[in-house]
N, C-alpha and C positions, 0 to 999 in steps of 0.2 A: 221490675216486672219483665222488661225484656232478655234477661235472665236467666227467670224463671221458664217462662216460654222456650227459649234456645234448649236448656239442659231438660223439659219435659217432652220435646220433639227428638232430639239425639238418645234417651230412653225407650221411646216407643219405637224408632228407627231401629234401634239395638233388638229389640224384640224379635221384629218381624225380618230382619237380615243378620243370617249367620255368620261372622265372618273369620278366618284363622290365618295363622304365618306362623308354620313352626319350622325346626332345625331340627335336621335330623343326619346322626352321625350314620353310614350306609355301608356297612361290609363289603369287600370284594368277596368273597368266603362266600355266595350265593345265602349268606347269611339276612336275618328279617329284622330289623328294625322296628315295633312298633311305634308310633308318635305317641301313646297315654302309657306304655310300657305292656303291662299286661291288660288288656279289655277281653270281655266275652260279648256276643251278638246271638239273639237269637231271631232266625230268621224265621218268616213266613207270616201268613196274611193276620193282621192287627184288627179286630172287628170293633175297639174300644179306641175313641178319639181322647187324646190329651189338651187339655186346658190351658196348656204352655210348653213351648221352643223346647226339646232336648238341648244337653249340653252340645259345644260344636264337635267335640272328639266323639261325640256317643252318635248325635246326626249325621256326620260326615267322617266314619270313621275310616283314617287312612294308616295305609304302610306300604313299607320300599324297601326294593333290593336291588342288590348291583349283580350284576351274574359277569359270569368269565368273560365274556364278547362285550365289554363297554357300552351295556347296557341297563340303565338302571327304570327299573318299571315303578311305577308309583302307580297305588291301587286307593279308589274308595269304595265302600259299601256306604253307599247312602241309602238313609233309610226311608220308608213311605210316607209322604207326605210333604218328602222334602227335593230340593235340584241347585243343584252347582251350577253358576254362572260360567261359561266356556270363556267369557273376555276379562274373568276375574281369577282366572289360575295363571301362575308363574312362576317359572322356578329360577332357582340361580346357585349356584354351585362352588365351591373352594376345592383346591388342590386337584382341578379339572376344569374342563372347556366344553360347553354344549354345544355339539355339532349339527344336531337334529332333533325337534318336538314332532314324534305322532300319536295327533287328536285323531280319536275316534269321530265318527258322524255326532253330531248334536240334533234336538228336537229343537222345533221352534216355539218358543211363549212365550204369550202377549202380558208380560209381566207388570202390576200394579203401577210397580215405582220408576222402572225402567225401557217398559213399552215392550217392541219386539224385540226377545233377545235368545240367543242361542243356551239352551240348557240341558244336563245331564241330569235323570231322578232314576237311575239304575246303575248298577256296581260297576264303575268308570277304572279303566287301565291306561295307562300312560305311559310312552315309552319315549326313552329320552338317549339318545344318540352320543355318550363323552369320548371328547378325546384328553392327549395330554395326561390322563390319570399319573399325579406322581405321586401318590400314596397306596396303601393299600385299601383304603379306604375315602371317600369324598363324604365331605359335612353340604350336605343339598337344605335350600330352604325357601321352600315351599307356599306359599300363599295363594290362596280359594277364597270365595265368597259364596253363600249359599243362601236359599231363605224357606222357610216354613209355609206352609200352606194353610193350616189349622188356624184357631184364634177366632 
């Protein structure tokens, strides 16, 4: 019974908190990496509420580029109804060394499961400071938490 219980609380936990870690290979080439490959979005105000969590690529859709100056930006378009956790993103990187994260401002909300905490629910950039690059390329990997608001 006790269980049953544990794996019916870690389902509804999974519902209401988005959460992701992907890898993503990052061109120096000012080139874009998607993390779902190819996605479309379309943006602007949703007047129909949904009855269940989008996927986390489709909520929290993110991508990343390395540009010429050893700077590799990581973007999301999160979408309405939904906010990134600011103490739940981190990154870490191979064939490079992170020298500097800058986070934008966060809001503050008084969130269900985790109280007062720092959030993002609008199209979030992040700029990440490497050094060391000795490829042309760096494999960056990523993890965010996010939750829904709907339901």
């Amino acid at each position: 019974m006790k269980r049953f219980w544990l794996i019916s609380f870690l389902i509804i936990l999974n519902i209401f908190s988005q959460s992701s870690a992907e890898k993503q290979s990052v061109a120096n080439d000012l080139g874009s990496v998607n993390s779902s490959g190819i996605s479309t979005l379309t943006l602007g105000k949703d007047t129909q509420k949904t009855s269940h969590p989008l996927p986390v690529d489709q909520a929290f859709n993110l991508s990343a580029f390395l540009s010429d100056n050893n700077i590799l930006t990581v973007r999301w378009l999160v979408q309405p109804e939904y906010y990134l956790y600011k103490d739940k993103i981190s990154f870490s990187v191979d064939e490079a060394s992170i020298e500097n994260i800058k986070f934008p401002d966060a809001t503050i909300k008084n969130d269900e499961f985790f109280g007062e905490v720092s959030v993002y629910n609008n199209p979030l950039e992040i700029q990440i400071e490497l050094n060391n690059i000795e490829k042309d390329y760096v494999l960056a990997t990523i993890k965010h938490q996010g939750c829904w608001e709907g339901g």
